[in-house]
C-alpha positions in Angstrom: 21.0 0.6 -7.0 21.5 4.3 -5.5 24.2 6.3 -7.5 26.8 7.6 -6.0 25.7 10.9 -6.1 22.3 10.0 -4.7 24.2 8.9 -1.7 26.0 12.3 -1.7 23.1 14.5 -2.1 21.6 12.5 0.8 24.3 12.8 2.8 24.4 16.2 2.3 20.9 16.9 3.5 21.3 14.9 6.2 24.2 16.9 7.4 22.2 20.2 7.2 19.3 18.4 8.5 21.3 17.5 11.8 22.5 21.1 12.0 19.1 22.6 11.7 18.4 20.0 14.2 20.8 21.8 16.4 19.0 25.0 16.1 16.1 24.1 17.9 17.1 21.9 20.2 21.1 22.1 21.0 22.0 19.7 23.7 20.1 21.0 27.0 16.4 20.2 28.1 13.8 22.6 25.9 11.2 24.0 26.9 7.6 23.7 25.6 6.4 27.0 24.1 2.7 25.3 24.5 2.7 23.5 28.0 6.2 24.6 29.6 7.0 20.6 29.6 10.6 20.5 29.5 12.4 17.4 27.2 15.9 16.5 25.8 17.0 17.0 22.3 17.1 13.3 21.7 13.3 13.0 22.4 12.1 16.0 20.2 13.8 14.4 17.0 12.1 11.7 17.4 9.4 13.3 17.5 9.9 15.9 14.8 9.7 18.5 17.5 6.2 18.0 18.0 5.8 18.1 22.3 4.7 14.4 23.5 2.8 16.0 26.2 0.7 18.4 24.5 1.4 18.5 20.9 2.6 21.6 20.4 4.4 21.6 16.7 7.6 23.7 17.0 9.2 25.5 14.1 11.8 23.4 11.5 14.4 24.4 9.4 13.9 23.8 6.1 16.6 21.0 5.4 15.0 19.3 8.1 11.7 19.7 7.1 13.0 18.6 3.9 15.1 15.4 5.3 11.0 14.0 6.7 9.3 14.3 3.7 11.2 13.4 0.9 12.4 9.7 -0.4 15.9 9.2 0.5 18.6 10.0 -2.1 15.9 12.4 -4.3 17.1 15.5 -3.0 18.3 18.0 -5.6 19.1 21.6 -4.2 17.9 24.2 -6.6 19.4 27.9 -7.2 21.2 27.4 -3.9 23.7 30.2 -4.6 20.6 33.0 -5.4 20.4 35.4 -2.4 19.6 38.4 -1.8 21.6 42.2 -1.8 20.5 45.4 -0.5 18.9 47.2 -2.9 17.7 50.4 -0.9 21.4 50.6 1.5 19.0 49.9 4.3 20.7 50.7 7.3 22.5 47.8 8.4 21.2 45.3 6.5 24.0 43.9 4.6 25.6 43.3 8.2 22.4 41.5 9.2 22.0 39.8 6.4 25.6 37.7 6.7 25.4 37.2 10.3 22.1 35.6 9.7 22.9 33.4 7.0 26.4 32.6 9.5 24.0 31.6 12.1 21.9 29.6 10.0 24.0 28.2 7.2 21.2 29.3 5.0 21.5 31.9 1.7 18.3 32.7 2.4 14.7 32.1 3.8 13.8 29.4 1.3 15.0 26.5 -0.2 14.0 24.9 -3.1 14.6 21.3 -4.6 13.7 18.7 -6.7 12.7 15.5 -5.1 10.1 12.5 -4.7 7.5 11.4 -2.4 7.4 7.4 -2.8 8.8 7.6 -5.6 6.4 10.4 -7.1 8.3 13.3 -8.3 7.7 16.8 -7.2 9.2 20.5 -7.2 9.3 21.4 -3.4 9.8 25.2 -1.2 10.1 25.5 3.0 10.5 28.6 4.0 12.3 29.1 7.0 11.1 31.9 10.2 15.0 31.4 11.4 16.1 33.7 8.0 14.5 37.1 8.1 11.3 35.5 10.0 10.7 33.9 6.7 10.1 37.2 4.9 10.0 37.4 1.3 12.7 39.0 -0.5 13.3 39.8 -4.3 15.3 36.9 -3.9 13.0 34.5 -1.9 10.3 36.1 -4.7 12.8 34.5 -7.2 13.6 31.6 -5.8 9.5 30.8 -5.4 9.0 32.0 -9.0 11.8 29.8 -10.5 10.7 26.4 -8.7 7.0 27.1 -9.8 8.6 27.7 -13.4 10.6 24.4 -13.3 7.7 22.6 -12.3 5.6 23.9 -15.2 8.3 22.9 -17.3 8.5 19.7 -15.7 5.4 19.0 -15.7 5.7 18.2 -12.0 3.0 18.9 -9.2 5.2 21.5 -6.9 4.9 21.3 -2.9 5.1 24.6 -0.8 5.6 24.7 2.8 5.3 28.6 4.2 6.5 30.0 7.8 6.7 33.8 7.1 6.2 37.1 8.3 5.1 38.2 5.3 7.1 40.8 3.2 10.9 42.2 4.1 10.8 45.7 5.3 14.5 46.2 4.5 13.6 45.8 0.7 10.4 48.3 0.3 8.5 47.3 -2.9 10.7 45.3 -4.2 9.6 42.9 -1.8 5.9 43.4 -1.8 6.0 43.0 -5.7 7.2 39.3 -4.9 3.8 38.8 -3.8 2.2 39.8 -7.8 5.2 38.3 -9.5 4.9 34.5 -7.5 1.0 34.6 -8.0 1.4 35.4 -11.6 3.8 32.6 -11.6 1.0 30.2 -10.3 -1.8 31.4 -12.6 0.4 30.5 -15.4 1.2 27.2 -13.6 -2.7 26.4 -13.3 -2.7 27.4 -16.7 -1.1 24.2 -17.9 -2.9 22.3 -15.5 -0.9 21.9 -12.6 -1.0 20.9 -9.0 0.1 23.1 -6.1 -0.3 21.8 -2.7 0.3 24.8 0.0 1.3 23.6 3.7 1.1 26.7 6.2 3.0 26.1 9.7 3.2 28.3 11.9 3.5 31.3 11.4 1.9 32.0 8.1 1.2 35.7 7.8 1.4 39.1 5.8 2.6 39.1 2.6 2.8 35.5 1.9 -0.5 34.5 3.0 -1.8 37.3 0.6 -0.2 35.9 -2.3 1.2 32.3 -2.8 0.3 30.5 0.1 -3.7 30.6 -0.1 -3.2 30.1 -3.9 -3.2 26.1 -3.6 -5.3 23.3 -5.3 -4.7 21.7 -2.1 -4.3 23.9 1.1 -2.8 22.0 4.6 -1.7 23.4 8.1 -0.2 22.0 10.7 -2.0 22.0 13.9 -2.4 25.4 16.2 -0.4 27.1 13.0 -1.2 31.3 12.9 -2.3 31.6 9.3 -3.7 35.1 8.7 -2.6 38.2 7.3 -2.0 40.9 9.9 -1.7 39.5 13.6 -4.7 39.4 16.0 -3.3 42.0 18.2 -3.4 44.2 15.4 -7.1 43.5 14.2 -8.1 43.7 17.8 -6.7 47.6 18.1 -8.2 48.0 14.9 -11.9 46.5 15.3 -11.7 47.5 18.9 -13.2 44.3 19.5 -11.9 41.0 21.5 -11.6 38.2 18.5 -13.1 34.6 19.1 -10.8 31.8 20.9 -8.6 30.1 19.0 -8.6 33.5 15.9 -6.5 33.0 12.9 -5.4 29.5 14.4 -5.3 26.4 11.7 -8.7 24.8 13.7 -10.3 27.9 13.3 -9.0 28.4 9.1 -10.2 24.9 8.7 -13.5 25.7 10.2 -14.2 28.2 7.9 -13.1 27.2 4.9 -9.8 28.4 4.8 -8.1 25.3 4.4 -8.4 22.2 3.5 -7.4 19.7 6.3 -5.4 20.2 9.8 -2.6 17.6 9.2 -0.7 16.4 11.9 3.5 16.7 11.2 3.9 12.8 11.9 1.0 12.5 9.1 2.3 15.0 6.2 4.5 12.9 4.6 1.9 10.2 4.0 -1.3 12.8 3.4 1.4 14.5 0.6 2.0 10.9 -0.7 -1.8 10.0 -1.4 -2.3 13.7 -3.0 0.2 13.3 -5.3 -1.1 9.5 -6.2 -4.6 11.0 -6.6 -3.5 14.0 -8.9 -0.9 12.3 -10.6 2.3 13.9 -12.7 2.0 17.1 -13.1 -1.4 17.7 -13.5 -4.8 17.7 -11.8 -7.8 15.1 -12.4 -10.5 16.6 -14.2 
């Protein structure tokens, strides 16, 4: 029988769920980014705001993302009150910082949680491009490093999802030490034997895909996702040279070796399911 605060927790998420929801899709026709197809809000849920007509995946908030892949009831919020301050008096930032998370009902550009997937335990992160673009803060940094910590501990197999645009500018090198200190977190997770499966969505770049995000046992993207580190346009002016079709794109990654597999959104939940079977608790087979 589910507890009552099962029901709670799953309530709750399903509340912050329905308002990321609202985010992407508020009550008017939308737009495809891909094909310029225009549908209702009702038929993107239903489609996890992947366009019927050309399958164009569109960006989630991380509740949401959360509310399709894990077990109903399982959901377990953790460090939700950690976010981040402004450490170099940035101009602005502060301001920026709590109309953002007013906008988004989010502390900051990840959330973490413990939860299962049929029933298989697992530590879980989705970034989310609405906060910042996704950038990592010292406290994103922490966040990251804490779930991977409580995983070890665990001895649970932890789940990232990234969509990031790579390190916060507003927080210098504290930022860009995230990506050391959340790697060194991981090579103490592999360490103890460990299994961390890495899902890049679109956009995956800078900072993040330098450091935890191409670090997994088991690397995933969702289709057309931009998984690089600095953006084509920039390579281009930099090479002087036009970049094959279809650059830095998941198809492309997955062609050359980058990742693992190009896993449909409608397909994640069960593809995550039969890793985590395969590798078992907390640890990888031999």
């Amino acid at each position: 029988m589910t507890s009552i605060f099962a029901q709670r927790r799953q309530k709750l998420l399903a509340m912050k769920a329905f308002r990321d929801g609202q985010t992407h899709a508020p009550t008017a026709d939308t737009a495809c980014p891909g094909c310029g197809q225009t549908m209702g809000a009702g038929a993107l849920s239903q489609t996890q705001y992947v366009c019927p007509h050309c399958g164009y995946h569109m960006p989630l908030g991380s509740y949401y993302r959360l509310s399709t892949i894990l077990d109903a009831g399982s959901f377990r919020e953790l460090n939700p009150r950690l976010t981040s301050t402004d450490p170099l008096h940035f101009p602005d930032y502060s301001a920026k910082l709590e109309a953002t998370r007013k906008k988004t009902g989010l502390n900051e550009a990840v959330v973490t949680a413990l939860g299962a997937v049929d029933g298989q335990k697992c530590v879980i992160g989705v970034l989310d491009a609405r906060f910042f673009l996704g950038s990592m803060s010292a406290a994103v940094g922490e966040k990251i490093t804490r779930a991977i910590e409580f995983a070890a501990k665990s001895r649970l197999p932890l789940i990232l999802f990234s969509a990031s645009g790579g390190a916060r500018m507003q927080e210098g090198i504290l930022s860009l030490m995230q990506m050391a200190k959340t790697s060194a977190a991981l090579a103490r997770f592999d360490e103890k034997g460990g299994f961390f499966l890495s899902v890049l969505t679109n956009p995956t770049t800078g900072g993040v895909t330098a450091s935890f995000a191409s670090l997994g046992d088991v690397i995933l993207a969702e289709p057309g996702a931009l998984i690089g580190f600095a953006g084509p346009r920039v390579i281009e002016q930099t090479i002087g040279q036009t970049l094959p079709l279809g650059f830095q794109r998941a198809e492309f990654q997955l062609k050359h070796g980058f990742v693992d597999a190009v896993v449909p959104r409608s397909e994640l939940r069960s593809t995550i399911s039969h890793l985590l079977a395969l590798h078992g608790k907390g640890g990888r087979n031999e």
